[in-house]
C-alpha positions as CSV (number, residue, x, y, z in Angstrom):
1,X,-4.3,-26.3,-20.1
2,X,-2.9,-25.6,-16.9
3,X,-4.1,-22.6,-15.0
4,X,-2.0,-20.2,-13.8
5,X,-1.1,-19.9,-9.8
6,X,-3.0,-16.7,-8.9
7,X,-3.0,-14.4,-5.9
8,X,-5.8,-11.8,-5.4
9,X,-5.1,-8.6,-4.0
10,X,-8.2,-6.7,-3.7
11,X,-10.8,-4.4,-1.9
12,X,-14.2,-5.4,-0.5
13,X,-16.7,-3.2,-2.6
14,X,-19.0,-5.0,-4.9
15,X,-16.9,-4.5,-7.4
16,X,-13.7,-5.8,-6.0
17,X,-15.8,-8.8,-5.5
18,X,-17.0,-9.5,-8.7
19,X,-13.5,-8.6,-10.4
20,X,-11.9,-11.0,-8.0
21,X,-15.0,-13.9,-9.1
22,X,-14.2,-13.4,-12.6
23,X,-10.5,-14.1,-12.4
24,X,-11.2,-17.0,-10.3
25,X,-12.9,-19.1,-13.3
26,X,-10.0,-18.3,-15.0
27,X,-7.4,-18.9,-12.5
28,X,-5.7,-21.2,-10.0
29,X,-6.4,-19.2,-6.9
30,X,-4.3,-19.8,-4.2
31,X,-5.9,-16.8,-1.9
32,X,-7.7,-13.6,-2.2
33,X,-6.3,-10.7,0.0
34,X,-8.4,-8.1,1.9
35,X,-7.3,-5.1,4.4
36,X,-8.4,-5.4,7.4
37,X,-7.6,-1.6,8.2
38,X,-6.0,-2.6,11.7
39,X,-2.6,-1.8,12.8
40,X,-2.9,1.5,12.3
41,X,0.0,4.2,13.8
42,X,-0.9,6.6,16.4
43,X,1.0,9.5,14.0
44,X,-1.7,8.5,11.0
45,X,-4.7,8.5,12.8
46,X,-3.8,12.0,14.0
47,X,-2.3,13.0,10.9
48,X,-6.1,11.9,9.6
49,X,-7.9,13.9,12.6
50,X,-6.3,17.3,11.0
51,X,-9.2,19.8,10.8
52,X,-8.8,20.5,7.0
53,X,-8.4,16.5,6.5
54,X,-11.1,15.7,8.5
55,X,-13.7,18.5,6.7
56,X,-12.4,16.9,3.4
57,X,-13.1,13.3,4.8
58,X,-16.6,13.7,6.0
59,X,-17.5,16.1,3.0
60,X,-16.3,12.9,0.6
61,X,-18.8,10.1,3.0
62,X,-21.9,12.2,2.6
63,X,-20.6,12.8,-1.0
64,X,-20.2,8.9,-1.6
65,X,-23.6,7.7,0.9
66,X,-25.6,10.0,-1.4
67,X,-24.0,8.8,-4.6
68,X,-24.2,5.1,-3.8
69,X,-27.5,4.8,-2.0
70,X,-29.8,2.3,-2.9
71,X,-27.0,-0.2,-3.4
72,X,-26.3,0.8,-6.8
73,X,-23.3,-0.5,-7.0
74,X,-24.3,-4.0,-5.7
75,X,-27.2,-4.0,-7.8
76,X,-25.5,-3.3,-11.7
77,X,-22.5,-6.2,-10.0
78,X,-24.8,-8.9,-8.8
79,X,-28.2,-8.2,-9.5
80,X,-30.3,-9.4,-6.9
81,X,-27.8,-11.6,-5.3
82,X,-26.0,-10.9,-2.2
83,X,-22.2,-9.3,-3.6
84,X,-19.8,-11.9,-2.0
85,X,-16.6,-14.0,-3.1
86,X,-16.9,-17.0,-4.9
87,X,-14.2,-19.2,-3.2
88,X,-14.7,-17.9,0.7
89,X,-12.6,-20.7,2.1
90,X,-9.6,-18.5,0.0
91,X,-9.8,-15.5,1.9
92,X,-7.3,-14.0,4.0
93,X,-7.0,-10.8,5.9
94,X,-4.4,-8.4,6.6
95,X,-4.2,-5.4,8.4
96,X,-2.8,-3.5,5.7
97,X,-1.6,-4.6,2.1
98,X,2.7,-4.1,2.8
99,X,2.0,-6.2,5.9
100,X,4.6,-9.2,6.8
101,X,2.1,-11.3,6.8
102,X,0.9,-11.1,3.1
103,X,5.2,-11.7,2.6
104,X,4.7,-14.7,4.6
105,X,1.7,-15.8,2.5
106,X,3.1,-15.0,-1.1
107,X,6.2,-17.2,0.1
108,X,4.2,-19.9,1.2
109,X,1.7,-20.2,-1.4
110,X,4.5,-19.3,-4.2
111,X,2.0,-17.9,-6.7
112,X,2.9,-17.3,-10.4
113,X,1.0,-13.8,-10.8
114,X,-0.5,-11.1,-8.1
115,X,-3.3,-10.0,-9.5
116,X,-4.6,-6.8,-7.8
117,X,-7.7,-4.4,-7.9
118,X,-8.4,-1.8,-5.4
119,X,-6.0,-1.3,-2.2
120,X,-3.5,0.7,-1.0
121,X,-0.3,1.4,-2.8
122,X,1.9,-1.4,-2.6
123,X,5.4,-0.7,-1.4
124,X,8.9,-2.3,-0.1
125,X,9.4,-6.4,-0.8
126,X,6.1,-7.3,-2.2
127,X,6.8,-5.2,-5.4
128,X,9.6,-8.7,-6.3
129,X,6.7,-11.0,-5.7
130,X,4.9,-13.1,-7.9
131,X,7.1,-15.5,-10.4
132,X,5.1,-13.2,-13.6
133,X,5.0,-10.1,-11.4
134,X,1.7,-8.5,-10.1
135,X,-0.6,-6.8,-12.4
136,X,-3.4,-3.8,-11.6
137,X,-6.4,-3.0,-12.4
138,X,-6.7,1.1,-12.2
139,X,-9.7,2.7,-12.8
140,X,-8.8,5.1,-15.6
141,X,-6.5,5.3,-18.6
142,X,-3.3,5.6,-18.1
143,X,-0.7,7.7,-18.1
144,X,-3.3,10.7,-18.6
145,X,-5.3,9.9,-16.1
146,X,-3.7,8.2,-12.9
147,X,-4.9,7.7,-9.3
148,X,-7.9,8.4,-8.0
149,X,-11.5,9.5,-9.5
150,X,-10.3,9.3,-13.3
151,X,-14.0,9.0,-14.6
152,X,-15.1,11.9,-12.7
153,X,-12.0,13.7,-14.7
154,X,-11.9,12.7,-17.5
155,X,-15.9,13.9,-17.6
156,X,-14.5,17.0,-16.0
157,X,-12.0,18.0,-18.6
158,X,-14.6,17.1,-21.3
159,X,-12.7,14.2,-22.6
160,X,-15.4,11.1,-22.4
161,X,-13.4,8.9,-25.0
162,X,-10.6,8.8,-22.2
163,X,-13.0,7.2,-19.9
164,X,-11.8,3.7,-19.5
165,X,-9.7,1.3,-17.1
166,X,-6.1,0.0,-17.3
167,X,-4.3,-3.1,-16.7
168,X,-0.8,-3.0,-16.1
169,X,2.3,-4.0,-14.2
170,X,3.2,-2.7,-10.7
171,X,6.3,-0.9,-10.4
172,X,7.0,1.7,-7.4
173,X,5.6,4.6,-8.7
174,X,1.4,5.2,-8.7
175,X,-0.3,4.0,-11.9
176,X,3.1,3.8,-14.4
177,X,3.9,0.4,-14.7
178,X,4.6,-1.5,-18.2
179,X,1.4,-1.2,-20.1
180,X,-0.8,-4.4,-20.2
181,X,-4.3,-3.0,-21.9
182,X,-7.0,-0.4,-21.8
183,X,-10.2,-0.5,-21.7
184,X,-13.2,1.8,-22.7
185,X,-16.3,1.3,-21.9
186,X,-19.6,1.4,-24.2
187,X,-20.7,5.6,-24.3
188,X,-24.2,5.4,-25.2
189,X,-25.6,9.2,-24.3
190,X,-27.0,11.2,-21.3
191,X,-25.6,8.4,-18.5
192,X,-23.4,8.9,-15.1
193,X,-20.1,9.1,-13.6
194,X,-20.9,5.7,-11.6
195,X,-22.2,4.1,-14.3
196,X,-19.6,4.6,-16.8
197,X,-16.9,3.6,-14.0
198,X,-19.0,0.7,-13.4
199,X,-19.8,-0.3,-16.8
200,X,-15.8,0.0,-17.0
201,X,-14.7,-2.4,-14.5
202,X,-17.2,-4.9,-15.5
203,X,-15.9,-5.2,-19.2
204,X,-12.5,-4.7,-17.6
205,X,-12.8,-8.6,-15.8
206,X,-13.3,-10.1,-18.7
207,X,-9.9,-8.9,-20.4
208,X,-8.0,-9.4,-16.9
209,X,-9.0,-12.5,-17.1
210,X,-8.1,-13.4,-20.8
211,X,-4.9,-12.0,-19.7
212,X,-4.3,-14.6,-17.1
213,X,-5.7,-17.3,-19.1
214,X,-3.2,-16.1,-22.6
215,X,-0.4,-15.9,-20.0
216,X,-1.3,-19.3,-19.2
217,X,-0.4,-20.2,-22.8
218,X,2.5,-18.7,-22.7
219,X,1.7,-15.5,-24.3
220,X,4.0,-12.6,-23.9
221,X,1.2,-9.8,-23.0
222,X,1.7,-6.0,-22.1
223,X,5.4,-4.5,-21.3
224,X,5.2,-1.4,-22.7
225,X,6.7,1.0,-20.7
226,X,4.5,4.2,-19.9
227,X,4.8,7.1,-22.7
228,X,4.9,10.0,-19.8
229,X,3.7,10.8,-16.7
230,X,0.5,12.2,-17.3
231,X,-1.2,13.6,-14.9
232,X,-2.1,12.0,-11.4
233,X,-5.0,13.0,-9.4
234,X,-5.5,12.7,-5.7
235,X,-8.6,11.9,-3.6
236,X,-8.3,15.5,-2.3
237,X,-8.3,17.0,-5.6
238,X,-11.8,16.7,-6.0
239,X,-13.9,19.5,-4.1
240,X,-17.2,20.4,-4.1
241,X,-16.9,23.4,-6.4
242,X,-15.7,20.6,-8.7
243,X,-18.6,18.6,-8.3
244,X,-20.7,21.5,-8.8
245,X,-19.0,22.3,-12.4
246,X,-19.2,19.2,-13.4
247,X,-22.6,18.7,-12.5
248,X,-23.5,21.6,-14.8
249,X,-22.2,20.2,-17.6
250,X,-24.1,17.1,-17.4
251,X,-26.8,19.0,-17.3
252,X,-26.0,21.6,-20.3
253,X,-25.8,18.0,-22.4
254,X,-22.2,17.1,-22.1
255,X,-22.8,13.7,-23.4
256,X,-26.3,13.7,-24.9
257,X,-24.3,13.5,-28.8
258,X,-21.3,10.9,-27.6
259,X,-21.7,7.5,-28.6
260,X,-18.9,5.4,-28.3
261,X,-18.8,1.9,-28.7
262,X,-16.5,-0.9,-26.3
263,X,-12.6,-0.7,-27.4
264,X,-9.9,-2.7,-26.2
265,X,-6.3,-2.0,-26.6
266,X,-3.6,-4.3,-26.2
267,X,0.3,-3.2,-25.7
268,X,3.3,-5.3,-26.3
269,X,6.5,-3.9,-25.8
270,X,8.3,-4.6,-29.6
């Protein structure tokens, strides 16, 4: 069987890097994308240096040091292995993900399907790229839970068997395109918001990849368009009062009864 032409859109967290390693056994992978965070406007680094964004953004790193120290993250993705990408003579870097330079790359390269998994919203000419189109990996289940921190929410609003990951197509808006499949992760009791998200992703690269591999095949996966709009959350929604709240009710036994086994759910558009 020939494999698919694959481009890899995708951040440079542990988990970016093993998600990107997975679909790399199961693709033709013609380059693997990361942000360089350069070439950044005058206007948005001021527009970051706002005194009530920049409270918010230093409240989130001592958040996110505290949460992830240790290496966490690393450790539950690679073990005792250093986290880094498989194929390193694929890599490419650009200073942002709408750059003319990933154009120029896509158009040289010619790649069937843009797989992506954590950057920033893509926008303008890429979104006609990619002969199969260009397909996400977002960290929560949508359309009820878009954008950003979906596990935390879903915990929040007491709703653990919407805790979960979705692979989809990219259209312009923020989490709505065509449904491909959803994921849930195993529930097994008293555990954490980083752990479910993680356990999440990792069962996640095993059913992107199938889908690349099926597509290979000539499987007609996913299309169906998105039910509603659900409900999107933003980085900033998430305070500390939040965090507190939350924390309480992991503590009061919010998911000391749930057990909830793995489920995958597949969408074709009939």
């Amino acid at each position: 069987m020939q494999k698919l032409k694959v481009m890899i859109l995708c951040g440079q967290s542990p988990r970016h890097l093993y998600v990107a390693n997975r679909l790399c056994r199961s693709a033709d992978v013609v380059a693997i994308v990361h942000e360089s965070g350069g070439d950044r406007s005058l206007k948005k680094v001021l527009k970051k240096l706002r005194p009530d964004r920049l409270w918010n953004k230093i409240w989130r790193w001592v958040r996110d040091r505290r949460r992830y120290v240790g290496d966490g993250e690393a450790l539950f993705f690679f073990g005792e292995n250093t986290p880094d990408i498989a194929q390193p003579g694929r890599v490419h870097y650009v200073p942002h993900i709408n750059h003319s330079d990933l154009i120029k790359l896509i158009d040289d390269t010619s790649p069937d399907l843009i797989a992506v998994f954590g950057t920033s919203l893509l926008r303008g000419d890429i979104l006609n790229k990619g002969r199969l189109g260009i397909v996400n990996l977002h960290g929560g289940l949508s359309p009820e839970y878009r954008g950003a921190d979906c596990t935390f929410w879903a915990l929040y609003n007491g709703e653990p068997e919407k805790i979960g990951c979705t692979l989809h197509y990219i259209d312009a808006g923020i989490d709505t395109g065509r449904l491909i499949a959803h994921v849930c992760p195993e529930i097994k009791g008293d555990e954490d918001e980083l752990t479910l998200f993680w356990r999440a992703v990792k069962e996640s690269a095993d059913v992107y990849a199938q889908f690349i591999e099926r597509s290979a095949k000539g499987e007609n996966l996913g299309g169906l368009p998105q039910s509603s709009k659900g409900q999107l959350y933003q980085v900033k929604d998430r305070q500390w009062k939040d965090e507190k709240r939350l924390d309480q009710s992991m503590k009061n036994g919010l998911l000391k009864e749930v057990c909830l086994p793995a489920r995958v759910v597949w969408f074709k558009d009939d």
